[in-house]
PDB file of N, CA, C and O in Angstrom:
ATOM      1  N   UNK A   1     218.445-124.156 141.780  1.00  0.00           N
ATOM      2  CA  UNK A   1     219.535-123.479 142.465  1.00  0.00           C
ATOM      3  C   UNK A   1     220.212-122.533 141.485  1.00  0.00           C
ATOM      4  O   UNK A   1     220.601-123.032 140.429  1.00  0.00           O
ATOM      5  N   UNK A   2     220.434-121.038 141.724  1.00  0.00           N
ATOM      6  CA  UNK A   2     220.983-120.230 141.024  1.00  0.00           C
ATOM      7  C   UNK A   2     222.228-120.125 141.810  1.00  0.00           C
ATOM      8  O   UNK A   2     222.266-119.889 143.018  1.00  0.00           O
ATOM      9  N   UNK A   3     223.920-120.443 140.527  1.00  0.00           N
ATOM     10  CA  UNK A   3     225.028-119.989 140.711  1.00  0.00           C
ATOM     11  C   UNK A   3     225.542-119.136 140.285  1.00  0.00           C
ATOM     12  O   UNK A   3     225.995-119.346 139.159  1.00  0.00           O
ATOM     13  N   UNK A   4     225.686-118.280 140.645  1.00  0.00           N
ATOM     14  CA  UNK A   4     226.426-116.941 139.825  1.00  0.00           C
ATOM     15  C   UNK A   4     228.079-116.994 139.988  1.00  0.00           C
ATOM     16  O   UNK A   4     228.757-117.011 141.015  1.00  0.00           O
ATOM     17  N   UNK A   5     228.495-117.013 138.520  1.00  0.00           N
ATOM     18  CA  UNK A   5     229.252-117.197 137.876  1.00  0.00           C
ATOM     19  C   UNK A   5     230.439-115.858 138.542  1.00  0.00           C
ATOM     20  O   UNK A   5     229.754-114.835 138.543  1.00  0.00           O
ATOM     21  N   UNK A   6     231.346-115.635 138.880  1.00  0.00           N
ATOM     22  CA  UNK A   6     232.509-114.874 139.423  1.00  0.00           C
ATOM     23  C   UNK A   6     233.591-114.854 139.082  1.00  0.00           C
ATOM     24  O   UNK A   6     234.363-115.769 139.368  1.00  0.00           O
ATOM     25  N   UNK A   7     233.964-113.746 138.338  1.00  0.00           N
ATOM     26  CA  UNK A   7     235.412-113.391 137.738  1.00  0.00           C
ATOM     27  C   UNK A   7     236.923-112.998 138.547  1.00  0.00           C
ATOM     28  O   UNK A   7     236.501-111.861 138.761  1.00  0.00           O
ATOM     29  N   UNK A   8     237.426-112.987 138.775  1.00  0.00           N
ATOM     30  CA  UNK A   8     238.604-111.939 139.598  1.00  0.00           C
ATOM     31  C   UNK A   8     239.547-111.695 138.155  1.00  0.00           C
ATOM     32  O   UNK A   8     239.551-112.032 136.971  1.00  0.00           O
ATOM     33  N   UNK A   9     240.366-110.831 139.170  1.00  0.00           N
ATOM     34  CA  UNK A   9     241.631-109.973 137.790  1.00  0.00           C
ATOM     35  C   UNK A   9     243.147-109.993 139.005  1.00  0.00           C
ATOM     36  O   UNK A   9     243.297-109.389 140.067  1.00  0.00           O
ATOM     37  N   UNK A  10     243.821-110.697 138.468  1.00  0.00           N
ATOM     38  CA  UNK A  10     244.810-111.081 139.347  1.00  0.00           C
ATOM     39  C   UNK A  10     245.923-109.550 138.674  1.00  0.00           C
ATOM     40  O   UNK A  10     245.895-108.970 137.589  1.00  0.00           O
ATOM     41  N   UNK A  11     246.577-109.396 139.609  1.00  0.00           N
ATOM     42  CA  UNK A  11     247.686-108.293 139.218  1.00  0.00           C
ATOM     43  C   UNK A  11     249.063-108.548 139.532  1.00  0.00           C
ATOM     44  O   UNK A  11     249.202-109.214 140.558  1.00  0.00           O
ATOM     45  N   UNK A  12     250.128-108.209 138.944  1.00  0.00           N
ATOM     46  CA  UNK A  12     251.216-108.538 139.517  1.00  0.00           C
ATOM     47  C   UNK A  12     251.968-107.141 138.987  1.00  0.00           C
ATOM     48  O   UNK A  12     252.008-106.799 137.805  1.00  0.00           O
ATOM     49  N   UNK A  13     252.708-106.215 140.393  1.00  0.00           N
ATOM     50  CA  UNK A  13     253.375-105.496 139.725  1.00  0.00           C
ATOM     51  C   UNK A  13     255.052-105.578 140.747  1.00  0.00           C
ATOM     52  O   UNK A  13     255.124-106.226 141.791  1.00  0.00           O
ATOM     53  N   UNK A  14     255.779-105.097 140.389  1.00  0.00           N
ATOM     54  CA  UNK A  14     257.249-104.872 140.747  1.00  0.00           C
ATOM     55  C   UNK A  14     257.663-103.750 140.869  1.00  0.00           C
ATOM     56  O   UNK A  14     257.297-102.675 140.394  1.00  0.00           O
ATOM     57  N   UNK A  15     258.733-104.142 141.770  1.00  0.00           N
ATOM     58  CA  UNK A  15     259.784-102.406 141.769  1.00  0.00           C
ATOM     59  C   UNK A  15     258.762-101.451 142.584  1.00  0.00           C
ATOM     60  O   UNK A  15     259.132-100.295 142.383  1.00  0.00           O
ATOM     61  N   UNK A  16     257.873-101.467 143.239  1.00  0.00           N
ATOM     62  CA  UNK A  16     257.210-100.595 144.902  1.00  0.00           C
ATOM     63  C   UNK A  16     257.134-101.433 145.535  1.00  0.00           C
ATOM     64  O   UNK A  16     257.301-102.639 145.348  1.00  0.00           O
ATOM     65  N   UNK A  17     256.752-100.599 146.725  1.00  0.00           N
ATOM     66  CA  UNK A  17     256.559-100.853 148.308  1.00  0.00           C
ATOM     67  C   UNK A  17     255.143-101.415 148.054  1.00  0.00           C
ATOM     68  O   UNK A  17     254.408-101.078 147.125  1.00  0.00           O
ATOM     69  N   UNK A  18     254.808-102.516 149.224  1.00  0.00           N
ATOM     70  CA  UNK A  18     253.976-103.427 149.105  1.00  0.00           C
ATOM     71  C   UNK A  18     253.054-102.071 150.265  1.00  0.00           C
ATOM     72  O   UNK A  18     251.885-102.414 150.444  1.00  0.00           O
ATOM     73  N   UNK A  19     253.317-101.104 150.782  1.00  0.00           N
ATOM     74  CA  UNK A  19     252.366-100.126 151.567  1.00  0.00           C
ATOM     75  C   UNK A  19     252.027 -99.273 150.633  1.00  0.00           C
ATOM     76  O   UNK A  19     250.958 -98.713 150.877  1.00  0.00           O
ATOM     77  N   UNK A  20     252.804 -98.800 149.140  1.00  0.00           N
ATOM     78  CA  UNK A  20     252.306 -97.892 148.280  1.00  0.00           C
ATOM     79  C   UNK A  20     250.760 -98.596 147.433  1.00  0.00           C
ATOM     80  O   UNK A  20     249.618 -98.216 147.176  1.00  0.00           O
ATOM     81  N   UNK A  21     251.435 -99.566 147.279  1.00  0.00           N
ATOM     82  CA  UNK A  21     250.263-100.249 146.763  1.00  0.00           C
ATOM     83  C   UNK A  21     248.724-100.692 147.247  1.00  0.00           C
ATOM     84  O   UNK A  21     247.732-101.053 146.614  1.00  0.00           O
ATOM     85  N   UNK A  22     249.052-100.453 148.961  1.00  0.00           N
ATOM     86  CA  UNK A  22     248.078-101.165 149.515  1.00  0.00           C
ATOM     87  C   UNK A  22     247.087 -99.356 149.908  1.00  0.00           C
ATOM     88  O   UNK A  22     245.917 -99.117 150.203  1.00  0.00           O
ATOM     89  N   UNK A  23     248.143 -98.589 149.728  1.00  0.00           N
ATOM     90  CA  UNK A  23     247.769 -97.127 149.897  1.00  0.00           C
ATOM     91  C   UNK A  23     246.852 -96.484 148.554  1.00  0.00           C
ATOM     92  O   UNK A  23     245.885 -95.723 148.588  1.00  0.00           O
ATOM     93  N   UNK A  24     247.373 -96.944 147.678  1.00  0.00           N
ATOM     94  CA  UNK A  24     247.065 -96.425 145.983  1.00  0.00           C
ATOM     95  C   UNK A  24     245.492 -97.232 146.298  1.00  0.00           C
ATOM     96  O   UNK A  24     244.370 -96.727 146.274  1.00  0.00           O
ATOM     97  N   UNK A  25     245.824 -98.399 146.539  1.00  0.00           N
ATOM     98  CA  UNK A  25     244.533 -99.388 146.587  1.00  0.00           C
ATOM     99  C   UNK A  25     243.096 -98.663 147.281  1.00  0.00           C
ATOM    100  O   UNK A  25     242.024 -98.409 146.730  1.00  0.00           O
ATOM    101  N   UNK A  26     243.374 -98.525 148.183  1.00  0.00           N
ATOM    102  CA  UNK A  26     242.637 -97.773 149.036  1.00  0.00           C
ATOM    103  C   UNK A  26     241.913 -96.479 148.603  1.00  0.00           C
ATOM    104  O   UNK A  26     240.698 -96.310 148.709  1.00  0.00           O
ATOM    105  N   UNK A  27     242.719 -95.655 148.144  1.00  0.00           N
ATOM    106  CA  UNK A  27     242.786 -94.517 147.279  1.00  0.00           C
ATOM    107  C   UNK A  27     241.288 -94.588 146.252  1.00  0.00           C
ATOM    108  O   UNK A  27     240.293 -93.866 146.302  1.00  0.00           O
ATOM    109  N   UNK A  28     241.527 -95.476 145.560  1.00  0.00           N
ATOM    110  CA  UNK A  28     240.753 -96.234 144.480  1.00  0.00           C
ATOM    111  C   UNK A  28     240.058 -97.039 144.515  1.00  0.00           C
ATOM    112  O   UNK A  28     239.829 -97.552 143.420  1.00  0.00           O
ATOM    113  N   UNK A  29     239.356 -97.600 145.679  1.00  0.00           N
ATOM    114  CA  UNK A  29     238.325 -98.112 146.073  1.00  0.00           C
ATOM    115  C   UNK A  29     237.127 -97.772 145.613  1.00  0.00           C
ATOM    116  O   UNK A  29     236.609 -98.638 144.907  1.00  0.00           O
ATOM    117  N   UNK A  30     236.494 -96.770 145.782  1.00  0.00           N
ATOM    118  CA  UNK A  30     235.577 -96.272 145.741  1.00  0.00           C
ATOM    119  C   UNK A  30     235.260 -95.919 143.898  1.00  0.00           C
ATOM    120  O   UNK A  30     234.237 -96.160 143.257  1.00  0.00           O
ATOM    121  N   UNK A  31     236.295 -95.409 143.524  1.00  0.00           N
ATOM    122  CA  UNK A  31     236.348 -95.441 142.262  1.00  0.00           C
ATOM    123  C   UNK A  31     236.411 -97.053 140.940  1.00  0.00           C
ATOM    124  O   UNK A  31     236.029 -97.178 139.776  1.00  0.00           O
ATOM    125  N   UNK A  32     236.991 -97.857 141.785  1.00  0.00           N
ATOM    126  CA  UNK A  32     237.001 -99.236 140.977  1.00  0.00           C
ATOM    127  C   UNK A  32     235.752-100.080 141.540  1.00  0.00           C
ATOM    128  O   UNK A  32     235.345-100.922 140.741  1.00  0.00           O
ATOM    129  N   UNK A  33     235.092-100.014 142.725  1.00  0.00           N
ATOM    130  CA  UNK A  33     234.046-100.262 142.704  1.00  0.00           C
ATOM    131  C   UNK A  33     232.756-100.213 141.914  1.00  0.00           C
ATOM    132  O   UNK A  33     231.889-101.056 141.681  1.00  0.00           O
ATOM    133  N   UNK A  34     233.007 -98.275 141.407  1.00  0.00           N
ATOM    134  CA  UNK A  34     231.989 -98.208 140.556  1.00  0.00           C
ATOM    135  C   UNK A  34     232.267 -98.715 139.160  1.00  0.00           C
ATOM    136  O   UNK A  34     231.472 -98.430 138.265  1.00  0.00           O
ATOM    137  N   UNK A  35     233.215 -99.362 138.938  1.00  0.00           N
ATOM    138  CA  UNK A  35     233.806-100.218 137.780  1.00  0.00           C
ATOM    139  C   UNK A  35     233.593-101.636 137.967  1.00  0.00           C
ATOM    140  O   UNK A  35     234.142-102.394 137.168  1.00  0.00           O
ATOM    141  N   UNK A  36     232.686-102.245 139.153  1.00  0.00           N
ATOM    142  CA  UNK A  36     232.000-103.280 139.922  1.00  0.00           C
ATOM    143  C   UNK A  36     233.765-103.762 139.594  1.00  0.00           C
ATOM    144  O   UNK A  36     233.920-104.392 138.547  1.00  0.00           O
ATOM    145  N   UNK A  37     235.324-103.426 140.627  1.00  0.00           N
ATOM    146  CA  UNK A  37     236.073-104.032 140.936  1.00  0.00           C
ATOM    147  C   UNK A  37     236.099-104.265 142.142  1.00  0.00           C
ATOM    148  O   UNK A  37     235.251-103.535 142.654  1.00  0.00           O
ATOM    149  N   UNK A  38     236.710-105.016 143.080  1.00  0.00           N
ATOM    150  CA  UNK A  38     236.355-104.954 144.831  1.00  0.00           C
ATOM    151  C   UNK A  38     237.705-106.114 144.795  1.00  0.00           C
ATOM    152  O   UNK A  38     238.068-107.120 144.185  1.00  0.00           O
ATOM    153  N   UNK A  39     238.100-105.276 145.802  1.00  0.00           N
ATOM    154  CA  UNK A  39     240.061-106.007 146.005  1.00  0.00           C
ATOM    155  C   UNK A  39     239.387-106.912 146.967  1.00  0.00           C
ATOM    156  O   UNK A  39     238.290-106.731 147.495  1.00  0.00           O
ATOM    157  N   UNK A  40     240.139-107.838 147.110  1.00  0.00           N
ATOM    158  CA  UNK A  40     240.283-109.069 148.117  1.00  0.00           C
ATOM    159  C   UNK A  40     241.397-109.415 148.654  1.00  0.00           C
ATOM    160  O   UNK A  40     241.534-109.586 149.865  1.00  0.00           O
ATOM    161  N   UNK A  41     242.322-109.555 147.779  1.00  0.00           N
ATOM    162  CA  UNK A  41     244.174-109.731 148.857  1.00  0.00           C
ATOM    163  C   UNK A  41     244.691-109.098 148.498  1.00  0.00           C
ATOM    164  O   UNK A  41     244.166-108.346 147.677  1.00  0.00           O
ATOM    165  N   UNK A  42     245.949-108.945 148.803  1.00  0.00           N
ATOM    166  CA  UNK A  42     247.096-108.273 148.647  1.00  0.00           C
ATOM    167  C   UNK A  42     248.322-109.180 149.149  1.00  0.00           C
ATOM    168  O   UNK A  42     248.397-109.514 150.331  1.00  0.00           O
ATOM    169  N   UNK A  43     249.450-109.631 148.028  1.00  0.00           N
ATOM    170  CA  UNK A  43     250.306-110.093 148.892  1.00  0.00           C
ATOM    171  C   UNK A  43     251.765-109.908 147.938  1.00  0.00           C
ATOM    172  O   UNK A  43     251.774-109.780 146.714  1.00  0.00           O
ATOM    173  N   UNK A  44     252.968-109.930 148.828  1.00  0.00           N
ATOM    174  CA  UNK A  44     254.219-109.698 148.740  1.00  0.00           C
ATOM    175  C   UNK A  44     254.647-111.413 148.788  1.00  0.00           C
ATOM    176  O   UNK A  44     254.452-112.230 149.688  1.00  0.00           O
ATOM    177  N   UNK A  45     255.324-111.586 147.396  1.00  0.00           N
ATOM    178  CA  UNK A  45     256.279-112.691 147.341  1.00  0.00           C
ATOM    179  C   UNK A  45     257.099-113.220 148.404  1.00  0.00           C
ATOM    180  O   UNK A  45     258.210-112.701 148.508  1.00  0.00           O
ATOM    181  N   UNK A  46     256.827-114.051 149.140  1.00  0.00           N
ATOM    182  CA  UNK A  46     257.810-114.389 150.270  1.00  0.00           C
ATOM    183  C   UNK A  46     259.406-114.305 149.540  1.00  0.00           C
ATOM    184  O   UNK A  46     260.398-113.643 149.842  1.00  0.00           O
ATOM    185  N   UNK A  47     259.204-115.061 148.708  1.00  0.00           N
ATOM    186  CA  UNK A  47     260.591-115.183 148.009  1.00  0.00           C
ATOM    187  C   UNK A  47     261.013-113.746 147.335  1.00  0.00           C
ATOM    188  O   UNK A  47     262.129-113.246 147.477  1.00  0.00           O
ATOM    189  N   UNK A  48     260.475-113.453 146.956  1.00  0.00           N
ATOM    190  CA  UNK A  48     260.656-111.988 145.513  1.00  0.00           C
ATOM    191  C   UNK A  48     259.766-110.948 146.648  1.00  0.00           C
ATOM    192  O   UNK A  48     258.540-110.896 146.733  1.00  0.00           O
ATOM    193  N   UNK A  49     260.591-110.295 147.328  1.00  0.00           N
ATOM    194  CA  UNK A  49     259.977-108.825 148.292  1.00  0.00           C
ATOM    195  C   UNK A  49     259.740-107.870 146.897  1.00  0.00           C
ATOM    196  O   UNK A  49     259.014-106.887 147.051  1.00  0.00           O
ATOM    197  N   UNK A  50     260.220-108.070 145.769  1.00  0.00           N
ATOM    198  CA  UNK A  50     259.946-106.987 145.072  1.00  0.00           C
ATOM    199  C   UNK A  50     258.698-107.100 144.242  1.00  0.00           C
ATOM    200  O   UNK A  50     258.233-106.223 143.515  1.00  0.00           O
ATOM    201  N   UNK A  51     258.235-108.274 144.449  1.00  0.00           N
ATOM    202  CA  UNK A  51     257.159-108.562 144.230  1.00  0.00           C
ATOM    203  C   UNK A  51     256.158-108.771 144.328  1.00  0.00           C
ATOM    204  O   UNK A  51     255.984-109.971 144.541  1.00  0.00           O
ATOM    205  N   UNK A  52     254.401-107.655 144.249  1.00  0.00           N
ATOM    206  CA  UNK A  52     253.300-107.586 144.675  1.00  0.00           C
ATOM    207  C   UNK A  52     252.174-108.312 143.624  1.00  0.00           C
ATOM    208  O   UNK A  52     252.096-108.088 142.416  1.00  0.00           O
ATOM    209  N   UNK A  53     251.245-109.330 144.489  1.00  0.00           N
ATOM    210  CA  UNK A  53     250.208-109.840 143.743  1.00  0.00           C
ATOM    211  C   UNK A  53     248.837-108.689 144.486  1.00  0.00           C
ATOM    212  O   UNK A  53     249.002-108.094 145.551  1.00  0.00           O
ATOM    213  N   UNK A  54     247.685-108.601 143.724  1.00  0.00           N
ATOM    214  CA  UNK A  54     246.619-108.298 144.435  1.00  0.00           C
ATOM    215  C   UNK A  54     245.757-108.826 143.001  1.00  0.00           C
ATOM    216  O   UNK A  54     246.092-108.955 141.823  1.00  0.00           O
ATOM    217  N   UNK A  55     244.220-109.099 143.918  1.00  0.00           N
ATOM    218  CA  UNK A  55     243.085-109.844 143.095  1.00  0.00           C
ATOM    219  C   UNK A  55     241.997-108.619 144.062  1.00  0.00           C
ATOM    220  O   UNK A  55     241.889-108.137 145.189  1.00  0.00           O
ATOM    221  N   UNK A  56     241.197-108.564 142.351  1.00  0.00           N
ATOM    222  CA  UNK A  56     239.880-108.587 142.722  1.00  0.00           C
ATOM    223  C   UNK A  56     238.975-109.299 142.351  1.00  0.00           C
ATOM    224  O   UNK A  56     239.395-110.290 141.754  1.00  0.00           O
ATOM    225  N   UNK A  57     237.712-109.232 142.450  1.00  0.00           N
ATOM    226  CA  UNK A  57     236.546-110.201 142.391  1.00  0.00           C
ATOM    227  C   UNK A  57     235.630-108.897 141.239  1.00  0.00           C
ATOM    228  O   UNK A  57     235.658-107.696 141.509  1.00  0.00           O
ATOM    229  N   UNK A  58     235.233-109.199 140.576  1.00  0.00           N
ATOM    230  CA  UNK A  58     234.187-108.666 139.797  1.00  0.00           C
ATOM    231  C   UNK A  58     233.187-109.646 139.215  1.00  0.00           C
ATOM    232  O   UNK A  58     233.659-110.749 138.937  1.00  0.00           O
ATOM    233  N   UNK A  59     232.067-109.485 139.007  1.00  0.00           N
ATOM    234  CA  UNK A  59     230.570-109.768 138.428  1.00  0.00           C
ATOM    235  C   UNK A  59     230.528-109.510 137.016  1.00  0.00           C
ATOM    236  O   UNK A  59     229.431-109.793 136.534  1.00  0.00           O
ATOM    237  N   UNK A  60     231.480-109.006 136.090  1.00  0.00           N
ATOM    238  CA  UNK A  60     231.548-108.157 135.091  1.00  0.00           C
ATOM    239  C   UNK A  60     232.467-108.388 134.566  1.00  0.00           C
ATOM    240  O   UNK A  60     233.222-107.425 134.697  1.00  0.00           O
ATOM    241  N   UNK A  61     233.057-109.409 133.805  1.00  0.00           N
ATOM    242  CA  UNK A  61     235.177-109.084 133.190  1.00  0.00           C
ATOM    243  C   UNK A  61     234.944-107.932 132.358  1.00  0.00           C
ATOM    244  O   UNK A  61     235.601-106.891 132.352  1.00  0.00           O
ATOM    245  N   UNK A  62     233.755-108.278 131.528  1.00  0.00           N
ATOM    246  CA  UNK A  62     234.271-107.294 130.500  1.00  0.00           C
ATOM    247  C   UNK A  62     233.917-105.690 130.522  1.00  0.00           C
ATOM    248  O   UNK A  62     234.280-104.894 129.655  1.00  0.00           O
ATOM    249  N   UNK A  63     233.269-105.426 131.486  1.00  0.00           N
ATOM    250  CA  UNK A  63     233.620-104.049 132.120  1.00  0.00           C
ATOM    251  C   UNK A  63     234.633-103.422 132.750  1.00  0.00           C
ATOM    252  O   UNK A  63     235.091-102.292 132.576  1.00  0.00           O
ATOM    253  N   UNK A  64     235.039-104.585 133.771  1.00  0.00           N
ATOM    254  CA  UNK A  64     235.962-104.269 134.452  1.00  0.00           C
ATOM    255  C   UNK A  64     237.438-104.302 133.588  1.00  0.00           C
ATOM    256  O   UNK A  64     238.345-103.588 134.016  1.00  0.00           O
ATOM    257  N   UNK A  65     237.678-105.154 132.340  1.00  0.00           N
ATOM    258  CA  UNK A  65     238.658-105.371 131.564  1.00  0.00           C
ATOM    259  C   UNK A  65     238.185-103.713 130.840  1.00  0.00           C
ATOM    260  O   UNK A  65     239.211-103.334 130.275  1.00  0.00           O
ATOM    261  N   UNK A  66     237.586-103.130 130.737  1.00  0.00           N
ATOM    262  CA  UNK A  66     237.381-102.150 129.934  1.00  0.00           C
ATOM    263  C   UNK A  66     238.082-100.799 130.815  1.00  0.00           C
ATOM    264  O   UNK A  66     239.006-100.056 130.484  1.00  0.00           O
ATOM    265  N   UNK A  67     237.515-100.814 131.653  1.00  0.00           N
ATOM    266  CA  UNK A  67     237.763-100.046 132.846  1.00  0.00           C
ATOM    267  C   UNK A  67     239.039 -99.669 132.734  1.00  0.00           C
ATOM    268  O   UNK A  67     239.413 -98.566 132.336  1.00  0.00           O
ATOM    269  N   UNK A  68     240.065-101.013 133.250  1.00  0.00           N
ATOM    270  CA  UNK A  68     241.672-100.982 133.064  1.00  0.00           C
ATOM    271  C   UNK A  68     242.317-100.872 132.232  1.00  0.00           C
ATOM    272  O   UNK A  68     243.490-100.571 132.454  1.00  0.00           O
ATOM    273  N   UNK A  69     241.827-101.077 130.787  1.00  0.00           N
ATOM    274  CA  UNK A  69     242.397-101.203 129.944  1.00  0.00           C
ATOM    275  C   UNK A  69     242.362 -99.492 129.641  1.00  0.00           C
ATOM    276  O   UNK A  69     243.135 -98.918 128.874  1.00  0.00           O
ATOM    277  N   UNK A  70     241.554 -99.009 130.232  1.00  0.00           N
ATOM    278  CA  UNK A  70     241.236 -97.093 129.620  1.00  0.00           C
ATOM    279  C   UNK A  70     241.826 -96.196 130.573  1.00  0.00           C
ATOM    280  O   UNK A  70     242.154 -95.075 130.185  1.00  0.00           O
ATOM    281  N   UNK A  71     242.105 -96.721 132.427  1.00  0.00           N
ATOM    282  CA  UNK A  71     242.937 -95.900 132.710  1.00  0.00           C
ATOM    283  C   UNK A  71     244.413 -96.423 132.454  1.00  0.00           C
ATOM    284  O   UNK A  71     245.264 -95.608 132.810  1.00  0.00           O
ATOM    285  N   UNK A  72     244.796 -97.344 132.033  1.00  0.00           N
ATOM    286  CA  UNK A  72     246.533 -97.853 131.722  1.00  0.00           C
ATOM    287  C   UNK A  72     246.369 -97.093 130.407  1.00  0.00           C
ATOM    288  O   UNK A  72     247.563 -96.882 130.194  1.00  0.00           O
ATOM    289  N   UNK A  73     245.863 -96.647 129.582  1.00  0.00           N
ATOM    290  CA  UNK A  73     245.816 -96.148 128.460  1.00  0.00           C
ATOM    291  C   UNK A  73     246.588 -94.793 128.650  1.00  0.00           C
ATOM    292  O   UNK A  73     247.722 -94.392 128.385  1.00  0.00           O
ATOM    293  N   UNK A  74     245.270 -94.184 129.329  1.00  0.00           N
ATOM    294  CA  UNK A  74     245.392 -92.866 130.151  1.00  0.00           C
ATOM    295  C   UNK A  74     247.133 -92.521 130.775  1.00  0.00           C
ATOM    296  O   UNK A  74     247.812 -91.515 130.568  1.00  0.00           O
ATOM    297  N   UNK A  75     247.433 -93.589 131.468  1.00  0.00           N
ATOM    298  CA  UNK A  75     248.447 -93.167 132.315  1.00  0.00           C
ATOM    299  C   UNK A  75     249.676 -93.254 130.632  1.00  0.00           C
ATOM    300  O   UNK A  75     250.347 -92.428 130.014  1.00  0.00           O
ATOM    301  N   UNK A  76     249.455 -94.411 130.533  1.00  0.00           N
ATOM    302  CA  UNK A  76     250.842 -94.898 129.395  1.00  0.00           C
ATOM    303  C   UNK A  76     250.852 -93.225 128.452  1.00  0.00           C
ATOM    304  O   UNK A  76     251.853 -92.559 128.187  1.00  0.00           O
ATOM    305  N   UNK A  77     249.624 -92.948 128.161  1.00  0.00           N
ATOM    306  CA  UNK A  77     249.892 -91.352 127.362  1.00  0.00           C
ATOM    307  C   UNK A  77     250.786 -90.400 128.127  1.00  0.00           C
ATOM    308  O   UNK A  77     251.689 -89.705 127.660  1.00  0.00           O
ATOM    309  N   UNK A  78     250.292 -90.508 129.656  1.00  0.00           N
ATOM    310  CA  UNK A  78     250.842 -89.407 130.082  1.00  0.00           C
ATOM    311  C   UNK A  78     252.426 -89.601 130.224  1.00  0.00           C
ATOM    312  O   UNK A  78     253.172 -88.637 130.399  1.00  0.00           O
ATOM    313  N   UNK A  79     252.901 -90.982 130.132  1.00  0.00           N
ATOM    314  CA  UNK A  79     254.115 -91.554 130.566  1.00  0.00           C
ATOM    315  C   UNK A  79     254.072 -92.955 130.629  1.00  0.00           C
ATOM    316  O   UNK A  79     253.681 -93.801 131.433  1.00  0.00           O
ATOM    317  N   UNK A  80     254.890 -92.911 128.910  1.00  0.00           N
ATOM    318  CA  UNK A  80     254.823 -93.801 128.578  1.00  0.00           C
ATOM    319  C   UNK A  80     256.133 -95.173 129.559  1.00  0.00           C
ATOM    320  O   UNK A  80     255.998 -96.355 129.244  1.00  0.00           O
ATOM    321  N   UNK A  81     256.701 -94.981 130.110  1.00  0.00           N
ATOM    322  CA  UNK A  81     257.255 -95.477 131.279  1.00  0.00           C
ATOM    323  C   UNK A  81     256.847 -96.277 131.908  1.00  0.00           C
ATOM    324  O   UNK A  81     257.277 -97.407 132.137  1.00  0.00           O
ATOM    325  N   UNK A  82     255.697 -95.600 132.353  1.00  0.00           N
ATOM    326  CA  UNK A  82     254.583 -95.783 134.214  1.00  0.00           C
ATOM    327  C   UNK A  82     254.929 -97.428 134.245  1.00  0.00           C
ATOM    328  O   UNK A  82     254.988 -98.136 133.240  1.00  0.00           O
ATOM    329  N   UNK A  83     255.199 -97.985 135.972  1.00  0.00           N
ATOM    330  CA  UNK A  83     255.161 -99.117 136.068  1.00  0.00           C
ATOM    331  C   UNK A  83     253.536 -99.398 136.474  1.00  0.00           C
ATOM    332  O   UNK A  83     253.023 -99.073 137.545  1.00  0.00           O
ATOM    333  N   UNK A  84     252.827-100.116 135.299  1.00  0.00           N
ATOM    334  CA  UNK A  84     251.544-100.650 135.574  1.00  0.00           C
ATOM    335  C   UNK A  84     251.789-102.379 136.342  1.00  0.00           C
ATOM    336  O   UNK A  84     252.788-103.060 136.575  1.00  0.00           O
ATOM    337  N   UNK A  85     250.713-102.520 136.488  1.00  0.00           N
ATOM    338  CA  UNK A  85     250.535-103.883 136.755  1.00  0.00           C
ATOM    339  C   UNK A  85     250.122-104.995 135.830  1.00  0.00           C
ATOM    340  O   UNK A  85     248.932-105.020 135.515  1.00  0.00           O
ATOM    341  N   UNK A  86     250.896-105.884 135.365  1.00  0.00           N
ATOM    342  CA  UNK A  86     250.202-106.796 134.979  1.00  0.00           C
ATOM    343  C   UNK A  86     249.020-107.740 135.225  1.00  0.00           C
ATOM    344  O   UNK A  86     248.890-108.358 136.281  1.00  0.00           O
ATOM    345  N   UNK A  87     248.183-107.820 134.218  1.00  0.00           N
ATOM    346  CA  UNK A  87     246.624-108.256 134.880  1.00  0.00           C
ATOM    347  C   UNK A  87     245.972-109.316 133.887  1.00  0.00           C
ATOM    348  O   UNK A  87     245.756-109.207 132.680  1.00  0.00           O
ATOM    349  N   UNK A  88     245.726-110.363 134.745  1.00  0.00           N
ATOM    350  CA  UNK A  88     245.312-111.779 134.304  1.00  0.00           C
ATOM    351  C   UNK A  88     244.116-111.539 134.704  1.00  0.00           C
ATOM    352  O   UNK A  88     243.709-110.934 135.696  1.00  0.00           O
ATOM    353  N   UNK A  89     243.206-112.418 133.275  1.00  0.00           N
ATOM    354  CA  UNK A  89     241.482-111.765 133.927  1.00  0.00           C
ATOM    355  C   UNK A  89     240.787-113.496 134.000  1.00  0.00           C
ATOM    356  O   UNK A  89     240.681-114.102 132.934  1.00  0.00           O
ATOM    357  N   UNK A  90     240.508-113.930 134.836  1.00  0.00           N
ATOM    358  CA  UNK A  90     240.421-114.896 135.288  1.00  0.00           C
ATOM    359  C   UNK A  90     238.731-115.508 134.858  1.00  0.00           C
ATOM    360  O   UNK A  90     238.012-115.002 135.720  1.00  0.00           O
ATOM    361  N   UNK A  91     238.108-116.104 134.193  1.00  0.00           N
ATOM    362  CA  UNK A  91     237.028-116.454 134.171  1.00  0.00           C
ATOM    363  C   UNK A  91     236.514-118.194 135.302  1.00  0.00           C
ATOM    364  O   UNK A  91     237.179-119.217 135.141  1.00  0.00           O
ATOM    365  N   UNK A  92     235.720-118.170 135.970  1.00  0.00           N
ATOM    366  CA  UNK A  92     235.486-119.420 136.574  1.00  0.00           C
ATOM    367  C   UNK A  92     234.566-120.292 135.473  1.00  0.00           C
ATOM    368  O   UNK A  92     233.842-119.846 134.583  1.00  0.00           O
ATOM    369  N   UNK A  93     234.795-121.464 135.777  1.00  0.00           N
ATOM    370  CA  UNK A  93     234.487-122.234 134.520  1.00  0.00           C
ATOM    371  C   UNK A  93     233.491-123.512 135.316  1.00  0.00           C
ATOM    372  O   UNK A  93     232.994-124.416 134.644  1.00  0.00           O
TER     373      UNK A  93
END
């Protein structure tokens, strides 16, 4: 029996709209795919509205950790400000 082993990358960001995010998401589909990322939820803190989780599933951490780590790079140059998301990279064990 072959199990293949499955990563996700949990995110948590604050301070937007839980539709900007689900909009941006969308946006970037096609592009984080080819970074083998692929979203699965999206959800708003019952308690904390200011607060958005989303996960993806990847085959790959350490591509996909590469991936993010080069456009948050990207953005933080352009503005050093930018609210990114925090991102937990999840290995199954």
């Amino acid at each position: 029996m072959i199990v293949s082993i499955m990563a996700h990358i949990l995110a948590k960001i604050e301070g937007v709209k839980v539709t900007d995010i689900k909009d941006q998401l969308v946006s970037d589909m096609t592009k984080h795919a080819e970074h083998g990322l692929y979203l699965k939820h999206v959800w708003q803190n019952a308690d904390d509205k200011n607060e958005i989780f989303f996960i993806f599933r990847t085959n790959d951490l350490d591509k996909a950790r590469k991936f993010i780590e080069e456009v948050h790079t990207q953005v933080l140059a352009e503005d050093h400000n930018a609210n990114l998301p925090h991102m937990t990279f999840l290995e199954e064990r």
